[in-house]
N, C-alpha and C positions, 0 to 999 in steps of 0.2 A: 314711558310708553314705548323707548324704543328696544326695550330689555328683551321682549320676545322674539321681534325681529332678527336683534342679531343672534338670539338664541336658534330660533329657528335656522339662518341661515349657518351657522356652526354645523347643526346637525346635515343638513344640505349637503354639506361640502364635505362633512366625514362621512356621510353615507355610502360613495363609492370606496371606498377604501375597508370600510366592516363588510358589505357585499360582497367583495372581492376576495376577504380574507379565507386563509383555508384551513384543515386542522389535519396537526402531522405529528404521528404518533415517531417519536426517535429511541432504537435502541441500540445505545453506542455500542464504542470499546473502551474499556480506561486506559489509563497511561498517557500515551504521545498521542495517539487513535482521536480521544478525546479532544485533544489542543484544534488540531483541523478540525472534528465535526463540529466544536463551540462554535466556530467563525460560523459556519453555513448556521446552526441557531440562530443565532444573534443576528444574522442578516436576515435571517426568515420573518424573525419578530417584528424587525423595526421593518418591515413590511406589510404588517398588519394580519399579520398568520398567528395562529395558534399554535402553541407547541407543548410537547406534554413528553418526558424524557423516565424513559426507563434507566432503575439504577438500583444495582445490589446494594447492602446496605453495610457492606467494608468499601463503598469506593475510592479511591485516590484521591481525585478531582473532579470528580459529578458532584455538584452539592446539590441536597435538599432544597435548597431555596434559592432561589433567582428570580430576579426580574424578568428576566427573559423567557421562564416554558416553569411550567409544573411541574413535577415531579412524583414518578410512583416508584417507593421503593419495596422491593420485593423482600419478599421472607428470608429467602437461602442465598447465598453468595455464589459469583459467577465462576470464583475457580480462577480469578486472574491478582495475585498475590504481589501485593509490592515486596512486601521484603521476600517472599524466595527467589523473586526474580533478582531483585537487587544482592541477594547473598550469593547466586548463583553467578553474575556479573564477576563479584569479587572475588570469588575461587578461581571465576577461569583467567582473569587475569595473571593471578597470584600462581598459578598451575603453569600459563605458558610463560609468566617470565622465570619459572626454577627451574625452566628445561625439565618437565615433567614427563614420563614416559608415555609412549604412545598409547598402550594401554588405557594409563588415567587420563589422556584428551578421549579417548574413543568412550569410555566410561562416562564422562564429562557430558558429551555428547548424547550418548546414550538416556541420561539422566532428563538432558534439557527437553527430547524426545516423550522421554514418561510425565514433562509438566503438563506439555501439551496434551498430553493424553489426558491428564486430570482435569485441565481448565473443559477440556468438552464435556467429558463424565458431569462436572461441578454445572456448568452451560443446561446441560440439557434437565438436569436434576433440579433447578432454578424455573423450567419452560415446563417440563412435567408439575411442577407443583401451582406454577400457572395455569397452566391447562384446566386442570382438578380445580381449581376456584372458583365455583360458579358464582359467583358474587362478583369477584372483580372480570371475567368472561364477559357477564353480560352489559357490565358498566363500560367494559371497554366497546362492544359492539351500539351501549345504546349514543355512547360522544360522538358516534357517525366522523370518524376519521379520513380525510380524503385519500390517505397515502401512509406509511409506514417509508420513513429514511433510515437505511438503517451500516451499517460496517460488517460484511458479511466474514469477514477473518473470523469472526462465529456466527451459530447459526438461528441464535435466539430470533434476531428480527426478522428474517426470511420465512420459519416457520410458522410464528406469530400472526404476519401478514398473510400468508394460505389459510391459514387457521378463520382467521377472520374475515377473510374475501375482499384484500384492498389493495391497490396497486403497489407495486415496489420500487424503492429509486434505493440506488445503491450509491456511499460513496465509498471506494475501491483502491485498495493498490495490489490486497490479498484476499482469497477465499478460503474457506478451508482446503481448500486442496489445492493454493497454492497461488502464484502470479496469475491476476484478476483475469488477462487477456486467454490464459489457457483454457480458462473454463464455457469461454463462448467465440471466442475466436479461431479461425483457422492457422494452425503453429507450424507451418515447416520445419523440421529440427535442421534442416540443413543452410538456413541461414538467420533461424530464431535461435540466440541461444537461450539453452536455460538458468533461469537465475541460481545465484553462486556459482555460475559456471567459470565467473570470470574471462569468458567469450565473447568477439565482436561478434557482426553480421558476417566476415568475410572469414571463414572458418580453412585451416588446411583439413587432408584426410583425417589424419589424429587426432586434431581437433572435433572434427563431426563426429571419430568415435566416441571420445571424451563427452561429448554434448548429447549422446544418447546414452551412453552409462549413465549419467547424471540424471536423465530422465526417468530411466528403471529402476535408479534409486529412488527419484522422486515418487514413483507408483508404490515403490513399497513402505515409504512413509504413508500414503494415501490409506494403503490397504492395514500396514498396524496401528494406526493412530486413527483417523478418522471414522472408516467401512464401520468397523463393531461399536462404534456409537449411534452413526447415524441412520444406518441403516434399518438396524430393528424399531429405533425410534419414529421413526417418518412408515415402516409399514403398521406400528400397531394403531400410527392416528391417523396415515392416509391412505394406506392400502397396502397390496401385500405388487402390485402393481408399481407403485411409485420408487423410482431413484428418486435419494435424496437432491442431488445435482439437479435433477429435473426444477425442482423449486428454485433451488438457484439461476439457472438458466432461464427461467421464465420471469427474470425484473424486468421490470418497462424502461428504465434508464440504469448504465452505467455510470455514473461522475467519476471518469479515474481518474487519479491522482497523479497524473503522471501526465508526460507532454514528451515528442520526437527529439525535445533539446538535451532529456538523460533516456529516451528508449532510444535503440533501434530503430530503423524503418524495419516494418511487419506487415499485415494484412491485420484490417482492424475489422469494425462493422458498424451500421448503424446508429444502435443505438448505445454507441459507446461514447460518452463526449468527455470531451481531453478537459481539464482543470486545473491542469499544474501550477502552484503557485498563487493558488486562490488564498490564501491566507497572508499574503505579503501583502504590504502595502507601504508607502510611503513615511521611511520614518518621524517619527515626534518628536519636540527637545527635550534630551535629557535634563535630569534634577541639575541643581545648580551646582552639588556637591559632584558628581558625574560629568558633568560640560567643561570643570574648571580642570577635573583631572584629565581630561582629554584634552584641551586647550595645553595642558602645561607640557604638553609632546611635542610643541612646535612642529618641525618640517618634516621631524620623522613619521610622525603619525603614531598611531596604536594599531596593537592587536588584542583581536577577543578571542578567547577559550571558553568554550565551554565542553561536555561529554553527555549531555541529552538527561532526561529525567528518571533513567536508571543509575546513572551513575554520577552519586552527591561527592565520593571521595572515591583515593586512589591509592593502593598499596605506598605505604612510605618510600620505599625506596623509588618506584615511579615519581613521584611527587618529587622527591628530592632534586632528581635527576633535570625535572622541567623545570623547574623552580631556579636551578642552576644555571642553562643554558636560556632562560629569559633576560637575568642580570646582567648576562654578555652583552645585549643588545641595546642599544640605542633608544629603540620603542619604549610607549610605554606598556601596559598589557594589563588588562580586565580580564580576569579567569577566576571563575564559578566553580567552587570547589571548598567544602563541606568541613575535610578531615585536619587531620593535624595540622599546625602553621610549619612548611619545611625551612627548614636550618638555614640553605642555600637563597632564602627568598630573597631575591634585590628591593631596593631604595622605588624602581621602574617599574612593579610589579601590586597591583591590588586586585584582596582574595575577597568574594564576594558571594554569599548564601545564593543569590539570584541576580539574573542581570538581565536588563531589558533587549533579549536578542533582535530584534529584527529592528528598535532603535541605535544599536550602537553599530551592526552591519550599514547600514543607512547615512551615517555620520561622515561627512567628507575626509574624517583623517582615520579612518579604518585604512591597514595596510592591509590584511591578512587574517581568516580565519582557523584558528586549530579546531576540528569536529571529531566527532567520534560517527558520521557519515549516516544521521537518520534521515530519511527524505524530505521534513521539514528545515533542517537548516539547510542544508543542500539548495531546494528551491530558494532559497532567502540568500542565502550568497550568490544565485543565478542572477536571481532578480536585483541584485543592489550591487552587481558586479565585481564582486571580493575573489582572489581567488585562495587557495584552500591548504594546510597539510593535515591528512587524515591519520586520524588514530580510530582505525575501525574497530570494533570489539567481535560483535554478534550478530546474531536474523542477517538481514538486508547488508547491513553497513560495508562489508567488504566488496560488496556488485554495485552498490550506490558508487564507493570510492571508485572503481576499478572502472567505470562508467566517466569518470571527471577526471582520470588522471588518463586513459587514451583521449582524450579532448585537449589534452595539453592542461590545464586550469588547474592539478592539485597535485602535489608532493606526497606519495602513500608511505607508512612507516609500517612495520609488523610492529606491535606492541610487547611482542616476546622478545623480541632483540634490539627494541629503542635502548638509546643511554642518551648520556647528556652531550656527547659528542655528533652522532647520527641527526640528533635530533636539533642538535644547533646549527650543523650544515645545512640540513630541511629547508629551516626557517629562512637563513641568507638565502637560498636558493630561491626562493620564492618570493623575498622582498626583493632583493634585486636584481633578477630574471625578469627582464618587460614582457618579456613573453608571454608569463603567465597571466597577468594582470591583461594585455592586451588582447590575450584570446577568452579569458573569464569576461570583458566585455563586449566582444563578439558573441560569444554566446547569450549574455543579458539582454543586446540589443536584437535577436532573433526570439528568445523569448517573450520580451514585451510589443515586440510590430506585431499585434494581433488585432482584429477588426471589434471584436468585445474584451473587456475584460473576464478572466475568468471565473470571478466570483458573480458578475450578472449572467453567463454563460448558465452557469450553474443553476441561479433561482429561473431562469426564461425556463429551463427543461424540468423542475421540479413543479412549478406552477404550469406549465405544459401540459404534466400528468396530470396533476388537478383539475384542468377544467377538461381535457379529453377523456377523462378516470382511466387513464393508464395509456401506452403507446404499442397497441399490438399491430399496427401497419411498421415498424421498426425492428420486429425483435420476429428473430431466425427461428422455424418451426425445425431445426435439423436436431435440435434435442433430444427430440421427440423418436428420434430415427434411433435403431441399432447399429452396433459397430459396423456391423456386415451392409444396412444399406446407407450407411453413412458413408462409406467407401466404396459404395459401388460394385462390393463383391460376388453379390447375387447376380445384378445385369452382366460380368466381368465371366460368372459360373454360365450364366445363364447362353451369354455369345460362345463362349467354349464351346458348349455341349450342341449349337445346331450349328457352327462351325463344325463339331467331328460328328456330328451326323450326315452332315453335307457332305463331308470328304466319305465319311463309309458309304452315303449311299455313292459318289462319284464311283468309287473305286469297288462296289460292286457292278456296277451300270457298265462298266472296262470290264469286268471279266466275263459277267454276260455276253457281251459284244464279242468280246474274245474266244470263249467258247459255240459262240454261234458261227464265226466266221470261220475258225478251224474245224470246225464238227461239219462245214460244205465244202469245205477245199479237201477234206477226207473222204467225201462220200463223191464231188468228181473224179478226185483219182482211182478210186475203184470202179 
């Protein structure tokens, strides 16, 4: 008899929780993109939200099935390639360590430029064949989605969301055209710099020349890669009126990826809210096989290697060289690395398909990480107090690095002229320089004195949008403005011109005066 009761009261007590819950249409990014947006997923879910995930149907790491969201996987591919990215990785590697001519880096360059060119083309070619679906169109409009989360580095979720008429939460570190803060924030170039620029806030002259070339460069990546995609695309579906920027400018929440412990101080906005480090968390114990090889390091401790999820292996002769100046060392070392077993590999040293990073970073006898400087292990060495020698490769990684080594916290190497000598100085250097280690925990302990964590930070402002359906008391109407009255040039024309109206009428009003006082002092003296 009591079978109902406590049935009923079951339902009772989950009823605010299904009430509550809300439905969030996600269109990532693959690769690394993806590792972050999983965490916000996953935390969405076990919240009692609906989640439903768009995904090409070559993805990397978006699968088909989970526990955690749905999945719709579209016809055409996005255009984001693991192996040409990964081939393209191992060229330029392979390119600046033979001392290749400037020519073949600027070619190199050039190349990596036309991918992106293609992943938009592939992007929007993927969104137009959505669009034309009116079958899946209306199935999407009829699931009544509270919000669209989407990674704006493309533009699939932004337009999607316009398309369908439903708030936008962004989670950010790039848009397409570029570091997130540029596209709605106010930038000084003269104490912002721009990324890659490898610039502090506190710029000489040269420098701020340097830091606006860089930016004219950036406009003109803007204008041959992006403009002739998106531009005709967003006027033949939203008007002939609409910047494509404008859509992006108009999310209800930023979540950027980033925090004032690797930006600059800047001029930020509203509805911009800092996240950095939302995917860290406190590590788990390693397998038994993994605890005991760290255990058998004794006082030295260990170091971890890994080069992020483009890069599985390493030109041989690289390989050789790290492989070499490991064996030197005392440590023992976990390094994630794919390719040949090298010649030089120490007794001290195990190679590993995959390693659990943000557990063995977390591990009391971590001395030291080698990274190749994506913004996910980055924040994870922040947060778990490691400090660092960078082997940067590509995108971000040399401004990420270049970001932790003016903080004092990482040893940077050019990977064109690493050897096993450079790169085993490095390593001393950084095991046993307290400095490093002592300032990488100053920084961890300014990262984590925060009043929320940043993954509830996160869900409070995404469910924020949800029950207010978007946040327009937050988000700056200056978009909306032209360059002329976004800078004030009109009011700037406008004070001008009855400024020198003022002054010609002054100075005819003087010569009137002037000729009337001389034309009677002419006519007394006659």
């Amino acid at each position: 008899m009591y079978q109902p009761i406590f049935v009923g009261l079951a339902v009772l007590l989950c009823s605010p929780l299904l009430a509550n819950g809300g439905k969030v249409l996600v269109f990532p990014l693959d690769g690394s993109h993806w590792i972050n947006m999983k965490v916000l997923v996953e935390e969405l879910h076990s919240r009692g939200h609906e989640i439903t995930v768009v995904r090409p149907p070559d993805s990397w790491y978006i699968k088909p099935d989970s526990p955690h969201y749905e999945s719709i996987t579209t016809n055409s591919t996005a255009g984001f390639d693991e192996e040409s990215f990964g081939l393209f990785v191992t060229t330029m590697i392979s390119l600046r360590r033979d001392g290749a001519s400037l020519w073949s880096r600027l070619s190199l360059e050039y190349e990596l430029v036309e991918q992106f060119y293609q992943m938009h083309v592939e992007v929007l070619r993927m969104l137009e064949d959505m669009f034309e679906n009116a079958q899946l169109m209306q199935s999407l409009r009829d699931a009544k989605y509270d919000l669209v989360l989407t990674d704006p580095a493309t533009g699939a979720g932004v337009l999607m969301a316009h398309r369908l008429g439903l708030p936008l939460v962004f989670n950010v570190r790039w848009t397409v055209q570029g570091e997130g803060h540029h596209a709605i924030a106010p930038t000084p170039l003269s104490y912002v710099p721009i990324p890659m620029s490898e610039l502090t806030d506190k710029m000489t002259f040269p420098q701020r020349v340097k830091n606006i070339l860089i930016y004219f460069f950036t406009r003109w990546q803007i204008w041959y890669v992006t403009d002739p995609n998106y531009i005709p695309f967003v006027h033949r579906h939203f008007g002939d009126d609409v910047h494509y920027m404008e859509l992006f400018q108009a999310a209800d929440i930023w979540l950027m990826r980033n925090d004032f412990t690797l930006e600059f101080p800047r001029p930020t906005m509203p509805n911009i809210v800092y996240m950095a480090g939302f995917q860290c968390k406190p590590s788990k114990p390693l397998s038994k096989e993994l605890e005991d090889f760290v255990q058998s390091s004794g006082e030295h401790g260990i170091i971890v290697m890994t080069l992020g999820s483009l890069v599985a292996e390493l030109p041989e002769d690289i390989a050789e060289d790290i492989a070499a100046a490991f064996a030197q060392l005392p440590q023992k070392v976990l390094w994630r690395h794919k390719g040949k077993r090298p010649s030089t590999l120490g007794n001290n040293t195990l190679l590993l398909d995959w390693l659990p990073q943000n557990d063995l970073l977390g591990h009391s006898k971590t001395r030291l990480f080698v990274a190749h400087g994506g913004t996910n292990g980055i924040q994870e060495a922040i947060y778990h107090g490691v400090p660092l020698v960078g082997l940067p490769l590509m995108f971000d990684q040399h401004d990420n690095f270049f970001r932790m080594k003016v903080r004092g916290v990482a040893k940077v190497l050019d990977i064109a002229t690493m050897n096993k000598d450079n790169f085993l100085e490095a390593l001393k250097e950084v095991l046993y320089d307290p400095t490093y280690r002592e300032k990488m925990k100053a920084l961890s302990d300014l990262h984590r004195d925060q009043p929320t964590k940043p993954l509830d930070r996160a869900m409070f402002w995404i469910e924020f949008v949800m029950r207010h359906k978007g946040a327009a008391h937050l988000r700056t109407e200056s978009y909306k403005m032209s360059k002329i009255q976004y800078h004030s040039i009109d009011v700037l024309v406008f004070l001008l011109a009855v400024i020198l109206l003022m002054f010609t009428f002054f100075i005819s009003a003087v010569k009137f005066l002037w000729r009337r006082v001389f034309s009677r002092r002419k006519v007394k003296k006659e």
